[in-house]
C-alpha positions, 0 to 999 in steps of 0.5 A: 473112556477119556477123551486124548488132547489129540481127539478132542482136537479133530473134533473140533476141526472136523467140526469146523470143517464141516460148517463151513464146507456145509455152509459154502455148498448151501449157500451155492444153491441159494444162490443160483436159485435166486440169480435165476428169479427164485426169491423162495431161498432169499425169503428164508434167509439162505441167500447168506454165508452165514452157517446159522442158516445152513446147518443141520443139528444132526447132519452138520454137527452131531454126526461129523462129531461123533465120526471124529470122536470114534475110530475111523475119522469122518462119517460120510454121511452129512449134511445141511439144511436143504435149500426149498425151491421153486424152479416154476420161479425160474427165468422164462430163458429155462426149462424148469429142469434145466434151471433146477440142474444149475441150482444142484451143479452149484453145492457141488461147484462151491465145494470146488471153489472152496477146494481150490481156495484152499490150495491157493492159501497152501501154495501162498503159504509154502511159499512164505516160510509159513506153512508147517506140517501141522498147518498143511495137514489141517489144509488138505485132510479137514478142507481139500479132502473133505470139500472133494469128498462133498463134490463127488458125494453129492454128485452120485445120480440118487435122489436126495443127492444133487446128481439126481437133478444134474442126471435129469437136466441132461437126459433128453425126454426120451430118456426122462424115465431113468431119473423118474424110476431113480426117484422112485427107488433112489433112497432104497439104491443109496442105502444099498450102496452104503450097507454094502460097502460098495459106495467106497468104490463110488467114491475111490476116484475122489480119493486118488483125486485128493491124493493126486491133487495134495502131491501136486501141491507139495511139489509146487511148494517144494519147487518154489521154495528151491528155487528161491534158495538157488536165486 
């Protein structure tokens, strides 16, 4: 079967899409790690923006093309090349739990940094007279989209994701026995979630997130660009 003009052009931008929202999220938690003394991820190049050191031959390229050539848009499943720390290194001011927290918040904060960079260039746009439908589409569905669905993804309390980490820097000891069992049996939970169609229902608050989030754009720009006829 041939591929349409109109697929391989999702292709490419869910391509784009991906390394650079991968990158940005990888580049968080190289960061933080080593604003908080850790030079391991400055050692293997990773303290840079530069997508060369952060992608994955399957999770940030094979796999989001693949989604974006067959029926049904992208893959959830994605990702980059993981970040090695050592919280040890961390700052003396930190438990080393607390500091692992922290280096895991920033994959999922950059994506909302990355978000609301993209909402800005929406508006900025919108208010120009230079914003078509076909820029505003690319805007919300491969970026807006896309880098809310990473924060909320990657936020799930289930090892290998980033909220196993978050989940266990807040958790007093007492209660240091869930993310430990979570550890355990995290991989077999997340595979559960996924096979039984039930992580859609995880991530549904993203979604009306996005939905909500791209409307209020809309009326912004709508309502800048009347106001500015009416003036």
């Amino acid at each position: 079967m041939g591929l349409s003009t109109e697929q391989i052009q999702r292709a490419v931008l869910t391509l784009i899409a991906f390394v650079v929202s991968v990158s940005i999220h990888e580049f968080g938690h190289a960061f933080v790690a080593d604003r908080l003394g850790d030079r391991l991820p400055r050692m293997q190049g990773r303290v840079t923006l530069s997508p060369l050191a952060h992608i994955d031959l399957l999770g940030t390229i094979i796999l989001p093309l693949a989604g974006a050539l067959l029926p049904g848009g992208f893959p959830l499943i994605a990702w980059g090349k993981p970040v090695q720390t050592n919280p040890r290194n961390y700052t003396a001011s930190l438990s080393p739990r607390v500091g692992h927290m922290l280096v895991s918040l920033a994959g999922p904060a950059m994506n909302l940094l990355l978000a609301v960079g993209v909402s800005i260039v929406f508006v900025l746009l919108g208010k120009t007279g230079h914003l078509s439908p076909t820029v505003a589409d690319i805007l919300v569905r491969y970026f807006l989209a896309l880098n809310i669905a990473l924060m909320f993804f990657n936020l799930i309390p289930l090892p290998p994701l980033d909220g196993a980490a978050v989940l266990s820097g807040f958790l007093p000891d007492a209660l240091q026995f869930i993310p430990r069992t979570l550890q355990r049996y995290g991989t077999i939970l997340f595979f559960v979630l996924f096979l039984s169609g039930f992580l859609g229902v995880v991530m549904r608050p993203a979604y009306h997130l996005v939905n909500a989030w791209a409307e209020t754009l809309q009326r912004i720009v709508v309502s800048g660009v009347v106001s500015g006829v009416a003036s």
